[in-house]
Residue, then its C-alpha position, 0 to 999 in steps of 0.5 A: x613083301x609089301x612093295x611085291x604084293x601091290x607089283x603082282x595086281x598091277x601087272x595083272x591089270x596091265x596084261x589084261x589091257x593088253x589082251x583087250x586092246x589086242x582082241x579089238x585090233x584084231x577085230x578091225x583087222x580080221x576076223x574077231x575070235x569071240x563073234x559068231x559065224x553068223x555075225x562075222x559074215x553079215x560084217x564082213x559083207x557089211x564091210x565089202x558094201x562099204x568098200x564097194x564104189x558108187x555106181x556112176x549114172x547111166x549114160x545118156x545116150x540120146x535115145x528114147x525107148x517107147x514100151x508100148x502095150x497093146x491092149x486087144x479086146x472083144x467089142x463087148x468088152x470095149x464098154x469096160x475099157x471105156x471106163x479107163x479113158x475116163x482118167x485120160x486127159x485128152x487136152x493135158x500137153x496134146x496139140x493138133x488133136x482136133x483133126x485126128x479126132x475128127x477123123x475117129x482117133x484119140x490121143x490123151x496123156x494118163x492120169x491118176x487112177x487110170x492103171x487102175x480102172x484099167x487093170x479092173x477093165x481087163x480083170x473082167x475081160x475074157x476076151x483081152x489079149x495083151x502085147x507089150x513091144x519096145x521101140x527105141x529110137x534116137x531123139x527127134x527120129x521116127x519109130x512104127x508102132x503096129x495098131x490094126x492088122x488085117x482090117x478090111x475097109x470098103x471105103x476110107x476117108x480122111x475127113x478135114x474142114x474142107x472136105x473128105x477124101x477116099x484114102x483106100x477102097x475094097x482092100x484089107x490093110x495094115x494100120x500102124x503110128x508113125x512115132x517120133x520122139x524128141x527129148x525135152x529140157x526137164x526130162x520131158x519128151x515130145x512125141x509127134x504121131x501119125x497114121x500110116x497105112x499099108x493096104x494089101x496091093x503094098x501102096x502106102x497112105x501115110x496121113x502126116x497132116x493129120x499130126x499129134x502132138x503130144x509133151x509127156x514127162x519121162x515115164x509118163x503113158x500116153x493113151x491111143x484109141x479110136x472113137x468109131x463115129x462112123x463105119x468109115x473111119x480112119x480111127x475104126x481101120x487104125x484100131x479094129x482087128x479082126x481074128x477068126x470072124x472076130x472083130x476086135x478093139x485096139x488100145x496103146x498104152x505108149x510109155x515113153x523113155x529118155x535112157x540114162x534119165x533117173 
């Protein structure tokens, strides 16, 4: 009787062990019986992400995309926007800028704080109107980035130490940058620009010694405006608009991409 007493106990423990060891492989296995349906499907979504494969990285293509913003503001509001360039390094990686400068046209790398003085500019502009374009192009070929539009010039003149030329005369004309991009060790990428501009009888004006240079980190903005010395500028035909009587200001914002670049 005794030696019956002490059998039942133990093959109580060893049927509960069992049941245990069962309901944990079951778990693993399925779905466990005794979690809630609000916990079985966060595991089992926690088991699909585990399971799931890693994503390659992006191929590089070779390609570089420009995300260029451009920003159109009346001349009042310019004073504004001139705060903004206070944060542009306008020597930072830039070569051959010295005769585009000349002739009234500015080229900089951004810097810190720059987003935001420029974001506090347009927030007090009532006159701004933003466009935001994508040019993508093969490294080390060229893409056009519009700028001015229906501008009308009595007289431009390109101006170099020797000398000045009259480039264009009583005409209304399409101002554009000639971009090309060439992708850097280090994901670096060097951007050359120049002028092109097409007057409305169709001839051509492409400035392409008056070249800049500029080396930028992917992601980087490079900043492009005008500093209107004088009424005759290329700078001021490069980035004037005007809109119904209304003469405006024109600044690019030029992001360049490497695609497949982290």
């Amino acid at each position: 009787m005794n030696r019956v007493l002490w059998i039942v106990p133990l093959l109580l423990l060893a049927a509960a062990g069992c049941f245990s060891e069962g309901r944990r492989e079951y778990g693993a296995a399925g779905r466990d019986p005794f979690a809630s349906d609000a916990e079985w499907m966060r595991r089992a979504d926690q088991s699909a992400t585990d399971q799931m494969p890693a994503q390659p990285p992006a191929e590089r293509t070779g390609n570089v995309t420009m995300v260029v913003e451009r920003i159109a503001v009346s001349q009042q509001d310019q004073l504004d926007l001139e705060a903004a360039w206070r944060y542009v390094d306008e020597h930072l990686g830039a070569a051959g800028g010295q005769l585009a400068r000349r002739n009234g046209v500015r080229v900089g790398v951004a810097t810190g704080g720059f987003q935001g003085a420029l974001q506090a500019a347009l927030n007090n502009s009532r006159s701004r109107e933003i466009q935001k374009t994508f040019v993508t192009v093969l490294s080390g070929a060229a893409g056009m980035i519009r700028a001015g539009q229906n501008t009308y010039v009595e007289a431009l003149r390109y101006r170099t130490p020797l000398g000045q030329t009259v480039l264009l005369e009583r005409t209304f004309v399409g101002a554009s940058l000639v971009a090309e991009p060439t992708i850097l060790p280090g994901d670096r990428i060097r951007v050359n620009l120049h002028p092109r501009f097409t007057a409305s009888d169709g001839r051509v004006v492409d400035l392409a010694e008056m070249s800049t240079e500029v080396v930028v980190a992917h992601g980087q903005p490079m900043v492009i405006g005008g500093l209107d010395q004088s009424s005759d500028d290329v700078g001021l035909a490069l980035f004037s608009w005007r809109r119904e009587r209304e003469s405006r200001k024109v600044t690019l914002i030029v992001t360049p991409y490497i695609q497949g670049a982290p």
